[in-house]
PyMOL Python script that loads the backbone (N, CA, C, O; Angstrom):
from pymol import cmd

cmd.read_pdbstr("""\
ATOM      1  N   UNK A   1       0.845  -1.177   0.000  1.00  0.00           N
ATOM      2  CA  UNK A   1       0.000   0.000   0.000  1.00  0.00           C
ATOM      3  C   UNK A   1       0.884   1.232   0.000  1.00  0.00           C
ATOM      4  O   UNK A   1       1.732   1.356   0.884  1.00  0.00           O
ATOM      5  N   UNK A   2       0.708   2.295  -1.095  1.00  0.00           N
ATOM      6  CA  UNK A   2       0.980   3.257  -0.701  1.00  0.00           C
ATOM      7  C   UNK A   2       0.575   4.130   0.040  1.00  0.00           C
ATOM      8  O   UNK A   2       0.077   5.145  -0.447  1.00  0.00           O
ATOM      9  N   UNK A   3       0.674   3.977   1.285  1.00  0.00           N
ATOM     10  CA  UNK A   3      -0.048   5.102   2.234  1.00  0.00           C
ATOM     11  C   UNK A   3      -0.424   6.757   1.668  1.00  0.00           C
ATOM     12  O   UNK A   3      -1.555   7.016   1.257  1.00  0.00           O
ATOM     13  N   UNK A   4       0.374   7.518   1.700  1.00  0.00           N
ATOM     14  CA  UNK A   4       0.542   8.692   0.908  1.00  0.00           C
ATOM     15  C   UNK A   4      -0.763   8.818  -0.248  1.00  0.00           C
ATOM     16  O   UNK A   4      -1.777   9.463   0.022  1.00  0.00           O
ATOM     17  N   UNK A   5      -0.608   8.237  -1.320  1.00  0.00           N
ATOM     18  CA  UNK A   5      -1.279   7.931  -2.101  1.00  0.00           C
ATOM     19  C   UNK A   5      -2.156   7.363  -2.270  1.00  0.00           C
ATOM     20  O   UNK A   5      -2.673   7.388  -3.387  1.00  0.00           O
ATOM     21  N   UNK A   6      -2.862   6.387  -0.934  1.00  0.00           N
ATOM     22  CA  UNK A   6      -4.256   5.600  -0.612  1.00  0.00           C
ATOM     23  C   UNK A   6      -3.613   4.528  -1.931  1.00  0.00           C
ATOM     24  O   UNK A   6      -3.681   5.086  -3.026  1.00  0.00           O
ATOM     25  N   UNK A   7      -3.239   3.636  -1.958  1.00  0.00           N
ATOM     26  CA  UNK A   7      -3.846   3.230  -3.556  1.00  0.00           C
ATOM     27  C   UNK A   7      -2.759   1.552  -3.099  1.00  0.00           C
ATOM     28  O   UNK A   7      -1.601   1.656  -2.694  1.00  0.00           O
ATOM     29  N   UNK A   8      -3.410   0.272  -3.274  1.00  0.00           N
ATOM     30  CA  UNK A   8      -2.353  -0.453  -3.365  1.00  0.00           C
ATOM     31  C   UNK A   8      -1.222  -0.411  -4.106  1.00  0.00           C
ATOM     32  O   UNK A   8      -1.167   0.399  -5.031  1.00  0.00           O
ATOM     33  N   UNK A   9      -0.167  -1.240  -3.843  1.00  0.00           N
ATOM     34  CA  UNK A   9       0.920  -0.815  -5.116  1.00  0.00           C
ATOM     35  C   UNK A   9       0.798  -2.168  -5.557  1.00  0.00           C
ATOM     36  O   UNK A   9       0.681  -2.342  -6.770  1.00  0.00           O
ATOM     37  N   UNK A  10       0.807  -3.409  -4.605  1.00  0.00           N
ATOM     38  CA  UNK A  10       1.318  -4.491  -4.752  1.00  0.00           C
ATOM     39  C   UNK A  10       0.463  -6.023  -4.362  1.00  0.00           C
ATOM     40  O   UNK A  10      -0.675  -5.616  -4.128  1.00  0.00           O
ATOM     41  N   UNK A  11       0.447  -7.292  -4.211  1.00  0.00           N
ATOM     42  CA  UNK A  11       0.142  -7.908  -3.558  1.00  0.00           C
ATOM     43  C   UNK A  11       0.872  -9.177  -3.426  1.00  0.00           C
ATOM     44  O   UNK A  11       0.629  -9.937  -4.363  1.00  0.00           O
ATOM     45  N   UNK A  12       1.792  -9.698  -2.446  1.00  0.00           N
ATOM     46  CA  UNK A  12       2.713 -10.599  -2.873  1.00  0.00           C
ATOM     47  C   UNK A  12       1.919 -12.070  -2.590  1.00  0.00           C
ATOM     48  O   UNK A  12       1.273 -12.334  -1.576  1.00  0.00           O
ATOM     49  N   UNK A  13       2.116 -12.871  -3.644  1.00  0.00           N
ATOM     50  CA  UNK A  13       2.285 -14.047  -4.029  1.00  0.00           C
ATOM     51  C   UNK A  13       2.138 -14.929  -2.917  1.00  0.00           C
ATOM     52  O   UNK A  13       1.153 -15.564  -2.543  1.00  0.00           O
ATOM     53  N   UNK A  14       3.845 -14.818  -2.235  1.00  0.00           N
ATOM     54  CA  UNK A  14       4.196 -15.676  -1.242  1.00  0.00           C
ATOM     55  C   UNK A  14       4.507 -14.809  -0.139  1.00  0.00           C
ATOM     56  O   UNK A  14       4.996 -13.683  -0.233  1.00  0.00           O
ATOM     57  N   UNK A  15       4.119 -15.546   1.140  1.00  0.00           N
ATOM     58  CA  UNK A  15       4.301 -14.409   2.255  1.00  0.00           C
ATOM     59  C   UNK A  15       5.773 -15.395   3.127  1.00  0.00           C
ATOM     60  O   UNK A  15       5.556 -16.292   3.942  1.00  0.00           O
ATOM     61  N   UNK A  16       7.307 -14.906   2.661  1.00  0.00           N
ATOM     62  CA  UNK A  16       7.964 -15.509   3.682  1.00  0.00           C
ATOM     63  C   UNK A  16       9.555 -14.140   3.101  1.00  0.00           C
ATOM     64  O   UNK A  16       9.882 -13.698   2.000  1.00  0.00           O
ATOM     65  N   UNK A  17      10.010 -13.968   4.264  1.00  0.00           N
ATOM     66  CA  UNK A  17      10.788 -13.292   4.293  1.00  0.00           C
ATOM     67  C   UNK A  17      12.011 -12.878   2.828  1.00  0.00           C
ATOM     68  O   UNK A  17      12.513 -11.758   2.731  1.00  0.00           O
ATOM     69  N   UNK A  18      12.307 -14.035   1.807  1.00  0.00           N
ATOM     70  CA  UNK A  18      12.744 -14.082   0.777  1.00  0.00           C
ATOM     71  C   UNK A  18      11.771 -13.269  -0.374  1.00  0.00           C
ATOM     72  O   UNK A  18      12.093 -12.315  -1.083  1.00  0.00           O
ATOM     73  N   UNK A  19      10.688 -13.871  -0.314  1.00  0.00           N
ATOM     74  CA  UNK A  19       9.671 -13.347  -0.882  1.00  0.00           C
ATOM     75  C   UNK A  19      10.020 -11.676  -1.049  1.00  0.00           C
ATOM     76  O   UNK A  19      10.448 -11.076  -2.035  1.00  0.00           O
ATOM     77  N   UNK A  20       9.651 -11.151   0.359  1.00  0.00           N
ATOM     78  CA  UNK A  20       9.846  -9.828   0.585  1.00  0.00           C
ATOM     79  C   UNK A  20      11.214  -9.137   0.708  1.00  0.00           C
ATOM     80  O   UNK A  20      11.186  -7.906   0.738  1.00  0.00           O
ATOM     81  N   UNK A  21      12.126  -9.604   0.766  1.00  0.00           N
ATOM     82  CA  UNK A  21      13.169  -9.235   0.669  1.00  0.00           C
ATOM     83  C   UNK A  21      13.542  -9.239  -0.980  1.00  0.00           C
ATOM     84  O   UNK A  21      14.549  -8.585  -1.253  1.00  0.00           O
ATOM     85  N   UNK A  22      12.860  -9.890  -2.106  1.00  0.00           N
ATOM     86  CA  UNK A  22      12.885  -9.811  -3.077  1.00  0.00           C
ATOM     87  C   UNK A  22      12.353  -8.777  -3.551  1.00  0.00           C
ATOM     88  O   UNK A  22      12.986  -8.123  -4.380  1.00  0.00           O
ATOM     89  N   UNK A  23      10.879  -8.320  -3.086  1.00  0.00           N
ATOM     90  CA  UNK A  23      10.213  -7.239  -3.574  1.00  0.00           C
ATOM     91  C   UNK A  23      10.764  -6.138  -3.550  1.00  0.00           C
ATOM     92  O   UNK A  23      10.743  -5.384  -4.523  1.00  0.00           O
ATOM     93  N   UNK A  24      11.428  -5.819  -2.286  1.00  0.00           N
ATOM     94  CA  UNK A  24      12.060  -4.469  -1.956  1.00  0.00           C
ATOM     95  C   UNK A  24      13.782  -4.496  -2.895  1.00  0.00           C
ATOM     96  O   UNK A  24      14.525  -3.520  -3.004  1.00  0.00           O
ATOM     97  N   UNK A  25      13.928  -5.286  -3.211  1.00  0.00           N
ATOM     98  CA  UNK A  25      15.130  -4.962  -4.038  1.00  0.00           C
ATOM     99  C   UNK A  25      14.840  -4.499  -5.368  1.00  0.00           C
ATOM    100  O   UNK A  25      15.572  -3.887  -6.146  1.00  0.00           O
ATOM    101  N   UNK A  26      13.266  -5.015  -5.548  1.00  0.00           N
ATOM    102  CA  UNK A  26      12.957  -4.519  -6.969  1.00  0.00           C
ATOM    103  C   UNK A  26      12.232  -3.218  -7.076  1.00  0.00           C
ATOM    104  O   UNK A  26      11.744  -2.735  -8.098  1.00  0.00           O
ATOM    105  N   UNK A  27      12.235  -2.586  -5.527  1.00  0.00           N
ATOM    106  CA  UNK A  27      11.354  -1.235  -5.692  1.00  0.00           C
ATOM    107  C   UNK A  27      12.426  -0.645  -4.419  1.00  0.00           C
ATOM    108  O   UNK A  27      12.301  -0.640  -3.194  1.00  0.00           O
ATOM    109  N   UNK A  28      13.314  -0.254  -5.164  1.00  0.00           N
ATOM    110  CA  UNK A  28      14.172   0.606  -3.996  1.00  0.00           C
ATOM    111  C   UNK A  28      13.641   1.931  -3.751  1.00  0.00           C
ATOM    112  O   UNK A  28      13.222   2.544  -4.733  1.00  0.00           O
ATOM    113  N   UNK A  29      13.581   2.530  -2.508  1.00  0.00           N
ATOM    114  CA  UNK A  29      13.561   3.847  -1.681  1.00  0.00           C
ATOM    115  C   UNK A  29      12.451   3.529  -0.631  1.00  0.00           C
ATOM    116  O   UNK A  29      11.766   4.510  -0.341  1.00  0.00           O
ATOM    117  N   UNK A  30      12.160   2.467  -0.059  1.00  0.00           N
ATOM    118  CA  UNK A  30      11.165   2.442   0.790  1.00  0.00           C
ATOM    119  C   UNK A  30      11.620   2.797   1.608  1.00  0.00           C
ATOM    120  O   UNK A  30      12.822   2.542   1.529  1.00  0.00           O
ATOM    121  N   UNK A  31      11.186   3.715   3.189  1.00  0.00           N
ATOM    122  CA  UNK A  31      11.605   4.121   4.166  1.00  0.00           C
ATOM    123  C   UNK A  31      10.836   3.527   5.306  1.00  0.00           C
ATOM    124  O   UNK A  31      11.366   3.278   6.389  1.00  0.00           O
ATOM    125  N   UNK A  32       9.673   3.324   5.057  1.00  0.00           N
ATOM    126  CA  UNK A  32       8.626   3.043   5.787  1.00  0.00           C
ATOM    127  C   UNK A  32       7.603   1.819   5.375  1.00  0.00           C
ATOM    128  O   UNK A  32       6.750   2.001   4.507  1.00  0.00           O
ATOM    129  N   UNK A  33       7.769   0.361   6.164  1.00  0.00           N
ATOM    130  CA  UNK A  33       7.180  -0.553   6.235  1.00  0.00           C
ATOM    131  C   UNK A  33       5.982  -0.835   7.039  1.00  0.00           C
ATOM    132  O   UNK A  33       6.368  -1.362   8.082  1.00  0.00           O
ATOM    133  N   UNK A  34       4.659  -0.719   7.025  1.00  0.00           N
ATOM    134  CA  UNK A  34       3.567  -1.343   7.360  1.00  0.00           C
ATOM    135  C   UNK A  34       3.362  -2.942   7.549  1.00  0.00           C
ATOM    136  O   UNK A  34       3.436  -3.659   6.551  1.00  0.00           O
ATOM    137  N   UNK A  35       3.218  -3.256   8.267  1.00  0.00           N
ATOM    138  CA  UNK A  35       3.533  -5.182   8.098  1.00  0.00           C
ATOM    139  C   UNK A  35       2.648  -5.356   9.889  1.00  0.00           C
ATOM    140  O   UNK A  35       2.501  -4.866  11.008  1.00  0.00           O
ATOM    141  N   UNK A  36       2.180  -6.841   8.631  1.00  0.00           N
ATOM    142  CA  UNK A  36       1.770  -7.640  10.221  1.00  0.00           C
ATOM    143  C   UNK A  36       2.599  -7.800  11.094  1.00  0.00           C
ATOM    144  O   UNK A  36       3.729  -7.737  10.608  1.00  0.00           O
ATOM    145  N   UNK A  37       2.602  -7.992  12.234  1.00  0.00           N
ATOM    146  CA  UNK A  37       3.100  -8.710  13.256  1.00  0.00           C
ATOM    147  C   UNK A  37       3.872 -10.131  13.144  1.00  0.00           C
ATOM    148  O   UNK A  37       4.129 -10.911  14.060  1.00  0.00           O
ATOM    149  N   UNK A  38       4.090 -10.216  12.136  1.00  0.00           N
ATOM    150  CA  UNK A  38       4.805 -11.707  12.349  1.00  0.00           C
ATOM    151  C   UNK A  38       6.115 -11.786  11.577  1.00  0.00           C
ATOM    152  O   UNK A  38       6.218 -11.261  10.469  1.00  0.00           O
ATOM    153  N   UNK A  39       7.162 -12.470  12.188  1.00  0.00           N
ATOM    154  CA  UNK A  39       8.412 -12.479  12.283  1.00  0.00           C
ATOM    155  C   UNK A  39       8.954 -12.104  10.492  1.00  0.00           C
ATOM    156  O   UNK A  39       9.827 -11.288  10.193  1.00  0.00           O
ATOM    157  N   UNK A  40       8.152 -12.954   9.520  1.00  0.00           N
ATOM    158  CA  UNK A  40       8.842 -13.399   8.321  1.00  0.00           C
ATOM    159  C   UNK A  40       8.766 -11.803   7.500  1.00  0.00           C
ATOM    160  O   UNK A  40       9.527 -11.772   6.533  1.00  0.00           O
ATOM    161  N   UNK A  41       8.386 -11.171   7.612  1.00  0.00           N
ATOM    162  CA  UNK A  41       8.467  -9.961   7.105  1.00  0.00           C
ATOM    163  C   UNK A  41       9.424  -9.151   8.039  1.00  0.00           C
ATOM    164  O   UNK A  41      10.360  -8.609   7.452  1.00  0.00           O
ATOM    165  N   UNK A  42       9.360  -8.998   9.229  1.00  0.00           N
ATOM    166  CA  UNK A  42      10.391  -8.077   9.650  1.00  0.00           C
ATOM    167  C   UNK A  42      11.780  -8.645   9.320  1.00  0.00           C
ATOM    168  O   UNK A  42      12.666  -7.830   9.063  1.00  0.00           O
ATOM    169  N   UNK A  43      12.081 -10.050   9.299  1.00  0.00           N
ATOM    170  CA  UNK A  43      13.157 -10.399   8.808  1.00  0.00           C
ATOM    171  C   UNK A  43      13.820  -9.839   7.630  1.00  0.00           C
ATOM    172  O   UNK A  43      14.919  -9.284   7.640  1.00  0.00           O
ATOM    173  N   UNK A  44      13.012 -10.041   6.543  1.00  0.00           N
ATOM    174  CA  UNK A  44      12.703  -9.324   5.286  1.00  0.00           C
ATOM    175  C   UNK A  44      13.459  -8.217   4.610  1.00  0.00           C
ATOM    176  O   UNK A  44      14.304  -8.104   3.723  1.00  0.00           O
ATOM    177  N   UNK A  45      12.665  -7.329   5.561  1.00  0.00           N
ATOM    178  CA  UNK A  45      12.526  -5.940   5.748  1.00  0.00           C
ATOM    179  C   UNK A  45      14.161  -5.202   6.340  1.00  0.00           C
ATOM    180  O   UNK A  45      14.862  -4.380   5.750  1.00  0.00           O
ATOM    181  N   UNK A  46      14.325  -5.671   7.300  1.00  0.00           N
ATOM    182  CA  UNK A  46      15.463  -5.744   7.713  1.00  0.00           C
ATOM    183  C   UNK A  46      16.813  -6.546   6.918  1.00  0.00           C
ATOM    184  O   UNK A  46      17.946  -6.094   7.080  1.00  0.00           O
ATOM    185  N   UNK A  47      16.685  -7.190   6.462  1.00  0.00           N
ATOM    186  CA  UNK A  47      17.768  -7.765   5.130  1.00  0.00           C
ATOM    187  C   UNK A  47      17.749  -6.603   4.164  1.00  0.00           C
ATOM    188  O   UNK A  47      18.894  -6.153   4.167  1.00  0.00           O
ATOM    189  N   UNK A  48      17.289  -6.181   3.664  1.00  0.00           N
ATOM    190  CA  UNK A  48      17.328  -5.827   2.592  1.00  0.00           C
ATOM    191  C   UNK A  48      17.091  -3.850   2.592  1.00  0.00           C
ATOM    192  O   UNK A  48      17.365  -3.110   1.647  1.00  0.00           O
ATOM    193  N   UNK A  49      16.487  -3.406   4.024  1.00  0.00           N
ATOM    194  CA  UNK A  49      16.283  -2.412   4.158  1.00  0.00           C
ATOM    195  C   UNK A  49      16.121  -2.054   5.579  1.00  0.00           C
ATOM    196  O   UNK A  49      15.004  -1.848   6.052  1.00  0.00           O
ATOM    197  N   UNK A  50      17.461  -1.953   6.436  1.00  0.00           N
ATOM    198  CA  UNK A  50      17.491  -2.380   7.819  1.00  0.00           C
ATOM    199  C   UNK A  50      17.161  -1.097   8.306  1.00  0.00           C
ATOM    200  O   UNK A  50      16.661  -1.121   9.430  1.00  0.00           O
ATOM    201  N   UNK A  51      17.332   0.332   7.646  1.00  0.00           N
ATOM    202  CA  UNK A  51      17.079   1.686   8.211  1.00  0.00           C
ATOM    203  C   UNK A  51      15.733   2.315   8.118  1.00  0.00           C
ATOM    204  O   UNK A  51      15.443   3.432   8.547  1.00  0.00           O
ATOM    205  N   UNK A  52      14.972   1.510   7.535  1.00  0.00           N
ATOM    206  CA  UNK A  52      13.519   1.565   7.372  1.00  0.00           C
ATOM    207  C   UNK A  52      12.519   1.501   8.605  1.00  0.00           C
ATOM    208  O   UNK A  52      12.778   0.595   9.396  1.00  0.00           O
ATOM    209  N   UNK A  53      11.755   2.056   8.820  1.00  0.00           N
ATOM    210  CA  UNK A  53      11.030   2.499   9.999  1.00  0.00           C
ATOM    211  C   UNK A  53       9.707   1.214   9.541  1.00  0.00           C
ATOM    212  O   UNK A  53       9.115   1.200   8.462  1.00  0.00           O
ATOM    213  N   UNK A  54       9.530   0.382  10.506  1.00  0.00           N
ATOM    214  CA  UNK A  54       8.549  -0.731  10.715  1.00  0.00           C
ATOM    215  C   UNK A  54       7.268  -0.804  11.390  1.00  0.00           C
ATOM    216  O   UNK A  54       7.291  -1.477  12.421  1.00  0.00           O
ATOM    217  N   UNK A  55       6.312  -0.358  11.117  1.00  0.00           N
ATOM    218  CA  UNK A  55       4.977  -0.185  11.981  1.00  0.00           C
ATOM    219  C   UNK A  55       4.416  -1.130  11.592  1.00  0.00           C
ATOM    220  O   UNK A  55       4.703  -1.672  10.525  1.00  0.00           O
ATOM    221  N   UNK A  56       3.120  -1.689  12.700  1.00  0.00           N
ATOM    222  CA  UNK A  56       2.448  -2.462  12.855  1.00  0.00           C
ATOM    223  C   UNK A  56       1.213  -1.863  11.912  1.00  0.00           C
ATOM    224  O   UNK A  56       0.831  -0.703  12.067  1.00  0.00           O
ATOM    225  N   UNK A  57       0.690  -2.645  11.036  1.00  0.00           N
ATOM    226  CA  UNK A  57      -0.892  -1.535   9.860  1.00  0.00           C
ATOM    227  C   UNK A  57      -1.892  -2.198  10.839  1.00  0.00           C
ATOM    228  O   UNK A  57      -1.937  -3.335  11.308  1.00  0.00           O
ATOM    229  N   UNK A  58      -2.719  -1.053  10.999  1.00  0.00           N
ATOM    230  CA  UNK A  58      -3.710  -0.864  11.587  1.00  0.00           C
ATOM    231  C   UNK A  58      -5.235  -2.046  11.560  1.00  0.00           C
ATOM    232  O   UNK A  58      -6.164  -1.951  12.362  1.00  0.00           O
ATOM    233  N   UNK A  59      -5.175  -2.766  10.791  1.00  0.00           N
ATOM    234  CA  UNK A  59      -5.849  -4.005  10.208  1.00  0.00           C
ATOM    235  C   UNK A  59      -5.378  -4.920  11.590  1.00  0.00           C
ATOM    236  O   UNK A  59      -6.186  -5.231  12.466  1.00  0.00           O
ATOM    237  N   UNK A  60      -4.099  -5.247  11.618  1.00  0.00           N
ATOM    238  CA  UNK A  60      -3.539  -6.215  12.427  1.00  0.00           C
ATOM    239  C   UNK A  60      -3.361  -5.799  13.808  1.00  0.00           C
ATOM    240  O   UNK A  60      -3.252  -6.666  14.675  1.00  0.00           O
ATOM    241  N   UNK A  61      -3.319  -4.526  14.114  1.00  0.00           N
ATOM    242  CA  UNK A  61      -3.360  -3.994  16.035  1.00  0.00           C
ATOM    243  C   UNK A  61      -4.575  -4.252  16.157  1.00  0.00           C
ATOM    244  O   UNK A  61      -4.903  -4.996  17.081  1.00  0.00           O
ATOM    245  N   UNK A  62      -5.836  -3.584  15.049  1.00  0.00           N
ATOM    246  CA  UNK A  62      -7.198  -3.770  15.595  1.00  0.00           C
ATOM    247  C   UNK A  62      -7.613  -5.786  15.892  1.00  0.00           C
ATOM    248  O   UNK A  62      -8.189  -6.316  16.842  1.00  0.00           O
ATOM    249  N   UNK A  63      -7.253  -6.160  15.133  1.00  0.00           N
ATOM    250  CA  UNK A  63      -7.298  -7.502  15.066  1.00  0.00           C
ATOM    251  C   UNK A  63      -6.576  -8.244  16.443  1.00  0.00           C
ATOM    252  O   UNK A  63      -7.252  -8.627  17.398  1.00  0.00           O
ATOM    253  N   UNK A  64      -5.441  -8.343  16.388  1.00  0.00           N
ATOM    254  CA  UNK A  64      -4.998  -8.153  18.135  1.00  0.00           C
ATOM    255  C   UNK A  64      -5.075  -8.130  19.446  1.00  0.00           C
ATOM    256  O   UNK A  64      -4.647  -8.849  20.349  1.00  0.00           O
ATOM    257  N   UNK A  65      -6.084  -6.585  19.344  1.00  0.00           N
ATOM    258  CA  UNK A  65      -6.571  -6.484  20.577  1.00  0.00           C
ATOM    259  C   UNK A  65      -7.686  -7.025  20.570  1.00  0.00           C
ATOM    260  O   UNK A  65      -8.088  -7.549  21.608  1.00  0.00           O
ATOM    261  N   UNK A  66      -8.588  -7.040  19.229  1.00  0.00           N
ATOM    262  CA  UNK A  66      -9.773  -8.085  19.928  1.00  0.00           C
ATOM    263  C   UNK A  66      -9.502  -9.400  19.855  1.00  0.00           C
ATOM    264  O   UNK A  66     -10.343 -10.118  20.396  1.00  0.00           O
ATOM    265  N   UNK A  67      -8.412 -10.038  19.258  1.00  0.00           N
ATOM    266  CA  UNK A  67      -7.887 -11.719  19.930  1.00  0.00           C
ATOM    267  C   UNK A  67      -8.114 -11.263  21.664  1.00  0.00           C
ATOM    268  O   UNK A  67      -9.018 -11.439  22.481  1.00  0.00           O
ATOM    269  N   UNK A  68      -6.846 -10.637  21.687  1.00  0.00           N
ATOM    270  CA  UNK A  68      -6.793  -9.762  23.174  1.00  0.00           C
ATOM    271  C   UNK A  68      -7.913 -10.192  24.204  1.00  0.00           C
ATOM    272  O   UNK A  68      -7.986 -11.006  25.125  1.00  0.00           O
ATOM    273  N   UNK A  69      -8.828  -9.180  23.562  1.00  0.00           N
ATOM    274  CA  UNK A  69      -9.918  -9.233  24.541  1.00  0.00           C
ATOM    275  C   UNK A  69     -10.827 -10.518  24.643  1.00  0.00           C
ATOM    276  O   UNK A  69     -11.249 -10.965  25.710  1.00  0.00           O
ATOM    277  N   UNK A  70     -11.050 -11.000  23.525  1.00  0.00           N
ATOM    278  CA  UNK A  70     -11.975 -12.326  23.381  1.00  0.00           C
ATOM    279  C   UNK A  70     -11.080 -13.426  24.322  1.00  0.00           C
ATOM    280  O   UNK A  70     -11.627 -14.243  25.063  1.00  0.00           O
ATOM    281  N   UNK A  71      -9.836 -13.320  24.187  1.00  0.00           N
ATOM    282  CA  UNK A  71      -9.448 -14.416  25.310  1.00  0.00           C
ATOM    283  C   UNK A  71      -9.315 -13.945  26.744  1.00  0.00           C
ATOM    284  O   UNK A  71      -9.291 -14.820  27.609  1.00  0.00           O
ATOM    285  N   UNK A  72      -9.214 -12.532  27.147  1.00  0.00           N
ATOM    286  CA  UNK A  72      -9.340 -11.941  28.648  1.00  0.00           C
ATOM    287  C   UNK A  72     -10.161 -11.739  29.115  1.00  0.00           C
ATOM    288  O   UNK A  72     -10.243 -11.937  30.327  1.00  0.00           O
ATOM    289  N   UNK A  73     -11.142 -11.265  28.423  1.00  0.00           N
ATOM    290  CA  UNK A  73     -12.388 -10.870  28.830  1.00  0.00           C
ATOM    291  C   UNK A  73     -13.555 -11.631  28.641  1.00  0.00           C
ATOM    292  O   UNK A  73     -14.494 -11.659  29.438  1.00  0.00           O
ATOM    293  N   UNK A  74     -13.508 -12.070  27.885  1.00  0.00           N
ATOM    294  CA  UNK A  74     -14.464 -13.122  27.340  1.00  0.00           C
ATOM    295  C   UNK A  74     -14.703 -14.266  27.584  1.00  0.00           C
ATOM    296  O   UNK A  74     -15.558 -14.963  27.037  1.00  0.00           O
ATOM    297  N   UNK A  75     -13.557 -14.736  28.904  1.00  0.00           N
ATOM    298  CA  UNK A  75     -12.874 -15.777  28.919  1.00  0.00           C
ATOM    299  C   UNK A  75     -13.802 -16.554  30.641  1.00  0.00           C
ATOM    300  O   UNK A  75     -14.046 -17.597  31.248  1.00  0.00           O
ATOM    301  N   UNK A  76     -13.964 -15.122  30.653  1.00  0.00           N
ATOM    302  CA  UNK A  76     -14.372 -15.155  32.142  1.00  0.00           C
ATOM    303  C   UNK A  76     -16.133 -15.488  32.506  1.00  0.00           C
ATOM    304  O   UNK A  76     -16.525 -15.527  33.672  1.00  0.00           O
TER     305      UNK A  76
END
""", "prot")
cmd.dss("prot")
cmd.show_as("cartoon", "prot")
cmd.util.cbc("prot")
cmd.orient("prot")
């Protein structure tokens, strides 16, 4: 996604750290990564573009906290 621009850019194929570490070699100047929570992308991301600023996209915190809550609260 290009944030900035609202607009997808991309959608990868395969989701494992090679994968993405491939993409970003083929679209150099990213500064800023959006990514789930899970390991195989920050790996990635970090290979290939280690000075890049990594946030959690908003899809996956909201998602999260209601795992979160459905097992704390819900639980009871």
């Amino acid at each position: 996604m290009d944030l900035e621009l609202g607009r997808v850019v991309d959608v990868m194929a395969e989701s494992s750290a090679d994968a993405l570490a491939a993409w970003l070699t083929a679209h150099p100047g990213v500064t800023t990564i959006g990514r789930d929570r899970h390991g195989r992308y920050a790996e990635g991301a970090r290979r290939m573009v280690p000075d890049a600023t990594q946030v959690a996209d908003r899809f996956h915190l909201v998602r999260n906290l209601r795992q979160a809550k459905e097992t704390t609260v819900d639980g009871y």
